[in-house]
C-alpha positions, 0 to 999 in steps of 0.5 A: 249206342249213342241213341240211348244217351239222351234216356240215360242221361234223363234217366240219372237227372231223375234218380239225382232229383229223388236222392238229393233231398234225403241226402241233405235232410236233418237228422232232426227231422221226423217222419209221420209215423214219428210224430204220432209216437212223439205225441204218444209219449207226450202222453204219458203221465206220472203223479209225485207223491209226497214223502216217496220216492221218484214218481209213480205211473198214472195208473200204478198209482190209481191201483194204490189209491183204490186199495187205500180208499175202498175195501177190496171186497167191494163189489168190481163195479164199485172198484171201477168208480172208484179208479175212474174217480181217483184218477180223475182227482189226482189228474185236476189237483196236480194239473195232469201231474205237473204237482205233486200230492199228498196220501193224506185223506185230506186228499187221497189216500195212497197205499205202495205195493209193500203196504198194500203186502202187510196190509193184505197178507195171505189175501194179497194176490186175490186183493191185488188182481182184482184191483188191477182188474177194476183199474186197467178196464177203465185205463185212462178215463176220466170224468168231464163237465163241459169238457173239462176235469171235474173235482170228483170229490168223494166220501166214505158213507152219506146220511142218506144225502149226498151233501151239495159242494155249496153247503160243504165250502160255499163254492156252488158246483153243477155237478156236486149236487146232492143226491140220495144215497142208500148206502147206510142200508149196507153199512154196519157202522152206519151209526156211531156214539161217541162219549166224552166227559165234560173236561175233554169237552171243554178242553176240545171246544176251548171253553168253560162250560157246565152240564147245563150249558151243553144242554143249551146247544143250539144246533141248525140244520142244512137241506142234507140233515147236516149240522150248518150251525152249533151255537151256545150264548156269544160261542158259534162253530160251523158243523165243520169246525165242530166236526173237526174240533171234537174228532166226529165221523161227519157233520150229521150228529146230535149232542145229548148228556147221560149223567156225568157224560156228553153222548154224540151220536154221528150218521156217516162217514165223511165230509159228504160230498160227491161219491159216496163208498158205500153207496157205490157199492150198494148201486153196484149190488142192484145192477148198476154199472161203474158208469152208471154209478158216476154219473149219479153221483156227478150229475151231468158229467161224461166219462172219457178217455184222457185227451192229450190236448187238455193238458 
């Protein structure tokens, strides 16, 4: 018997050698598989949206952005463009959710399922499935150039052009650049006329004109058709704050005078820049992916999936 007490005793050394560390480690201690959870979560994102209560899901919220923006009847192509493009917006305007946002179309427009209920009524589980659809298969991908998130600005229907970040707020972006766009081909509402008698005129422009100074206007354009300057006498706007001043659907118009009234005709939508709508749909009618669609859009850009280590 006392010649298996030297292995006994070896053979405790050992099993005390392989209990002792885990008996003293920290219960804050991780193990790898804990890690890789840990980093997981890390990644979890939610958008505050003003004026609603508690924050919302990444992706729950891109499903209320996509339902706002774009008709639900638009081609599943067009619809993932659209999801992989708000999703990228609210990501680069909030930094990764850090901010909250506004559901304005000064910046995104954001429809809750209760809204999304009125607005669809008897067409809501039709609308609200295919939504979903275009949104989970593109879950978690964003657009990049040189690696980083892009401003993926975009636009209800162009002029034909998609207009150049430059001429829209002088700040020069590689991947906001314009590009032809077919999208009034498809659109009914391409055109518009809208009439104002030459109080509303002067009353909206601040000034005290007649018929006849209107008739003088003096209209420059840009390298997209877009009105650059309106001038009369000593009186300048640029097409924006011409734009915004008379309520016009974008800076492509002309200004004529019928009679009594003062007629200006407005081609497109919007303020013109990155992603056009209806043109996302019209490239969607002709066979072109959501990828495809974005990257003529946003020229030189990559899609990828939402990287932990850039926020």
């Amino acid at each position: 018997m006392s010649r298996w007490i030297p292995f006994i005793l070896i053979g405790a050394f050992i099993l005390v050698l392989f209990i002792m560390p885990l008996l003293f480690r920290s219960p804050f201690q991780t193990t790898k598989s804990d890690d890789v959870s840990t980093n997981d979560n890390k990644c979890e994102i939610n958008i505050t949206v003003s004026e609603t209560e508690g924050p919302i899901k990444l992706e729950d919220y891109v499903v209320g952005v996509v339902a706002a923006e774009m008709p639900a009847n638009f081609h599943p192509e067009a619809l993932r463009a659209q999801a992989i493009a708000a999703r990228t917006y609210v990501l680069k305007t909030t930094n990764y959710g850090q901010t909250e946002i506004e559901p304005t179309v000064a910046k995104q427009v954001f429809y809750d399922q209760t809204v999304r209920q009125n607005n669809w009524q008897s067409s809501f589980e039709e609308n609200e499935q295919k939504i979903r659809e275009a949104v989970k298969s593109t879950e978690g991908e964003v657009i990049v150039y040189n690696d980083e998130l892009i401003t993926a600005m975009f636009h209800s229907m162009s002029n034909g052009m998609t207009e150049s970040a430059k001429n829209y707020s002088g700040n020069d972006l590689p991947y906001l650049q314009p590009v032809a766009s077919t999208d009034f081909q498809y659109a009914t509402n391409y055109e518009t006329t809208k009439t104002f008698t030459l109080n509303d005129w002067n009353t909206k422009l601040g000034v005290q004109w007649t018929l006849d100074h209107v008739k003088q206007l003096k209209i420059s354009r840009n390298d997209t058709g877009r009105v650059d300057k309106v001038s009369m006498q000593n009186e300048e706007w640029t097409g924006r704050d011409f734009r915004t001043l008379l309520e016009l659907r974008s800076t492509d118009f002309s200004v004529d005078v019928r009679g009594e009234s003062i007629i200006v005709t407005t081609e497109g939508y919007g303020h013109g820049v990155g992603m056009s709508q209806y043109g996302a749909d019209a490239l969607a009618k002709q066979g072109l992916t959501a990828e495809k669609i974005v990257q003529h859009y946003y020229k030189n850009t990559k899609i990828e999936k939402i990287s932990c280590s850039r926020k």
